[in-house]
C-alpha positions as CSV (number, residue, x, y, z in Angstrom):
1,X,151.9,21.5,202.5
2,X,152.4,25.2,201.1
3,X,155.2,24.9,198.3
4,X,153.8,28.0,196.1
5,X,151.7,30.0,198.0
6,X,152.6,33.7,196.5
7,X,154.0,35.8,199.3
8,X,153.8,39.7,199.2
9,X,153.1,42.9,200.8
10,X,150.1,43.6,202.2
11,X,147.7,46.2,200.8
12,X,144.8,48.0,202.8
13,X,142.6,46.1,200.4
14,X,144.1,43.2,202.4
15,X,143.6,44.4,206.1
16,X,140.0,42.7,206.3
17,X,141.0,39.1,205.5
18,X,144.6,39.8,207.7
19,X,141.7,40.9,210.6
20,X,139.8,37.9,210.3
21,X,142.8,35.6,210.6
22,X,143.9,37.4,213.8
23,X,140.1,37.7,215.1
24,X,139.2,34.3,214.9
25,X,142.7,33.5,217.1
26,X,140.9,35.3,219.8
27,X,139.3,33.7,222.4
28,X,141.2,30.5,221.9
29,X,143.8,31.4,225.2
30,X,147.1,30.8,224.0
31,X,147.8,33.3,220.5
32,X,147.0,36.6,221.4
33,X,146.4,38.7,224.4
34,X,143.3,40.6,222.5
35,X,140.6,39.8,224.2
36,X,137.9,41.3,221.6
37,X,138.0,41.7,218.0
38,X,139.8,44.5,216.5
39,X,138.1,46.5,213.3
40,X,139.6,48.0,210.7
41,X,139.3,51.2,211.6
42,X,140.9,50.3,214.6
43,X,144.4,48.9,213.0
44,X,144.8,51.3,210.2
45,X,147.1,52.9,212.6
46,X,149.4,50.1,212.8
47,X,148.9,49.0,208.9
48,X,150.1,51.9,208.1
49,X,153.0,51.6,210.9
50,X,154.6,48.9,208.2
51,X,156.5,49.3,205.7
52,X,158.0,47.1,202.8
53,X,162.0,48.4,203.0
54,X,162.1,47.9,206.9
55,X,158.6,47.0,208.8
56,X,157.1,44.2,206.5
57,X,153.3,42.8,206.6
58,X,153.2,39.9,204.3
59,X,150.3,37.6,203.1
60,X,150.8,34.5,202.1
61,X,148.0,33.7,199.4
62,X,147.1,30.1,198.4
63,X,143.8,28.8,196.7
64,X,142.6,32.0,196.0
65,X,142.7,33.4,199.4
66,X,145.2,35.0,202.3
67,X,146.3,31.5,204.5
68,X,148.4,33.6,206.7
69,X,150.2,36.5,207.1
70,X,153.4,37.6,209.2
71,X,154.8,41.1,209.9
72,X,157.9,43.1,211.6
73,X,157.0,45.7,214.0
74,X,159.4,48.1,216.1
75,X,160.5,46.9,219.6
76,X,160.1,49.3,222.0
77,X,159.7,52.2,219.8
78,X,162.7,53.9,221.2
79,X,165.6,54.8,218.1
80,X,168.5,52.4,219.7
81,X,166.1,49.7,219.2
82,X,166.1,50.1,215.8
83,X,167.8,47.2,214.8
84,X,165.8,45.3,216.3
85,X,162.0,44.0,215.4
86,X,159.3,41.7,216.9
87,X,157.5,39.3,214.1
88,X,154.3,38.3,214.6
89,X,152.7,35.0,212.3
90,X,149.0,34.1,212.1
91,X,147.9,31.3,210.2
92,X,144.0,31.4,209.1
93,X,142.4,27.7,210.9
94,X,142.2,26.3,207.2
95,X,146.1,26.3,206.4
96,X,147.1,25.5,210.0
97,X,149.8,22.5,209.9
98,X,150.7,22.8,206.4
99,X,154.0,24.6,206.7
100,X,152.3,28.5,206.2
101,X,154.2,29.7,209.2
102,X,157.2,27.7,208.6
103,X,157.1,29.1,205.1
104,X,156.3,33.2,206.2
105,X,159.2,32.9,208.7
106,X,161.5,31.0,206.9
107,X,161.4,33.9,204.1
108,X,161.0,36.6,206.2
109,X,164.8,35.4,208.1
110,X,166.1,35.5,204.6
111,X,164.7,39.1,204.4
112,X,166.0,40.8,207.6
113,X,169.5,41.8,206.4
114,X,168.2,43.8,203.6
115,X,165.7,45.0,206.1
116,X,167.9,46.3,208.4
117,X,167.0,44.1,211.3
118,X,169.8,42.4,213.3
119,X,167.6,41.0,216.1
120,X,164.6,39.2,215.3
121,X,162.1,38.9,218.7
122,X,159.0,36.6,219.1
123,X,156.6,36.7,221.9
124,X,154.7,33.5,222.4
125,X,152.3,32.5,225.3
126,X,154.0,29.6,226.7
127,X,150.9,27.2,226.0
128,X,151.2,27.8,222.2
129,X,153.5,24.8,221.5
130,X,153.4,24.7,217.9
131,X,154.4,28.5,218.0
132,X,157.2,27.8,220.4
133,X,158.3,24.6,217.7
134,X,158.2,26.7,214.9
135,X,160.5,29.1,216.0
136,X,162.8,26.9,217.6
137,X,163.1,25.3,214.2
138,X,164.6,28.3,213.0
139,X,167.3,28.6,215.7
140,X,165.2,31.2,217.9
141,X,166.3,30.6,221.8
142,X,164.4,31.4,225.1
143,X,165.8,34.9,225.8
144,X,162.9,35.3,228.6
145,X,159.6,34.0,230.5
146,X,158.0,36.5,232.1
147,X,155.3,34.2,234.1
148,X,151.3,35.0,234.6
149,X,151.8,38.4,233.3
150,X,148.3,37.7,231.0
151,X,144.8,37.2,232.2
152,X,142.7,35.5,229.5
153,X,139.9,33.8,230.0
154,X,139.8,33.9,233.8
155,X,143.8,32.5,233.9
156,X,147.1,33.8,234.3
157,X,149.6,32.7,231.2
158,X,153.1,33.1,230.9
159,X,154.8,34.7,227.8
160,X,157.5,33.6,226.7
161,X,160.5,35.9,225.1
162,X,162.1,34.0,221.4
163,X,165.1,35.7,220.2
164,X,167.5,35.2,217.1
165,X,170.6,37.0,216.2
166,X,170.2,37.3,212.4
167,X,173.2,36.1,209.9
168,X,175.1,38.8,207.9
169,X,175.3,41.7,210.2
């Protein structure tokens, strides 16, 4: 289990080893809808898109190295939806198991009042139990299941819509 895994902002320095961890989850079916790798060159964009006082990415280091990471992006993009974010948690296949995720998103809930963010959205493919676990754990209902609206690997998957009203707004 991760009990002191040192968990802070993510630098550019940092955007490799957050790339591999969300690279080697493609392929798999049931994490991301990415059906290639993504370079860094490529997600610069949306690095740069966070920031620490309202759009966190956070890596969780243990043993040296970045186990998993977890970050807040805008919904929608529109300016209503402002209080509102989607978080997103990848766990590299080492630290899988061992309470990374639980950790990030556990901290991250504690965060989101200071951060501005009243609504906290997950979108999880509907065969990615332990996702679906975690996140129920935390108090996050079913706000939506939008079926076969993903082809991956020559199948249709459903997506699945977690929501959580955040405490102290």
């Amino acid at each position: 289990m991760i009990q002191h895994g040192l968990i802070r902002n993510a630098t550019e320095e940092d955007l490799q080893e957050v790339l591999d961890i969300y690279n080697a989850c493609i392929g798999n079916g049931i994490i991301t809808a990415d059906t290639v790798p993504v370079t860094v060159e490529e997600k610069l964009p949306w690095f740069k898109a966070h920031h620490p006082d309202s759009r966190p990415l956070w890596v969780l280091e243990a043993d040296g190295e970045i186990a998993a990471w977890i970050s807040l992006s805008d919904f929608y993009g529109r300016p209503a939806y402002q209080p509102t974010a989607e978080v997103s948690i990848y766990v590299s296949e080492k630290w899988r198991g061992k309470g990374a995720g639980k950790h990030l998103l556990g901290k991250m809930l504690e965060a989101c009042p200071k951060l501005g963010v009243e609504t906290l959205l997950g979108f999880i493919f509907s065969e990615n139990k332990a996702s679906l676990k975690l996140f129920a754990s935390f108090g996050f209902e079913t706000w939506g299941h939008l079926k076969e609206v993903a082809v991956l690997d020559g199948r249709m998957h459903d997506l699945i819509i977690t929501g959580k009203k955040i405490q102290g707004f």
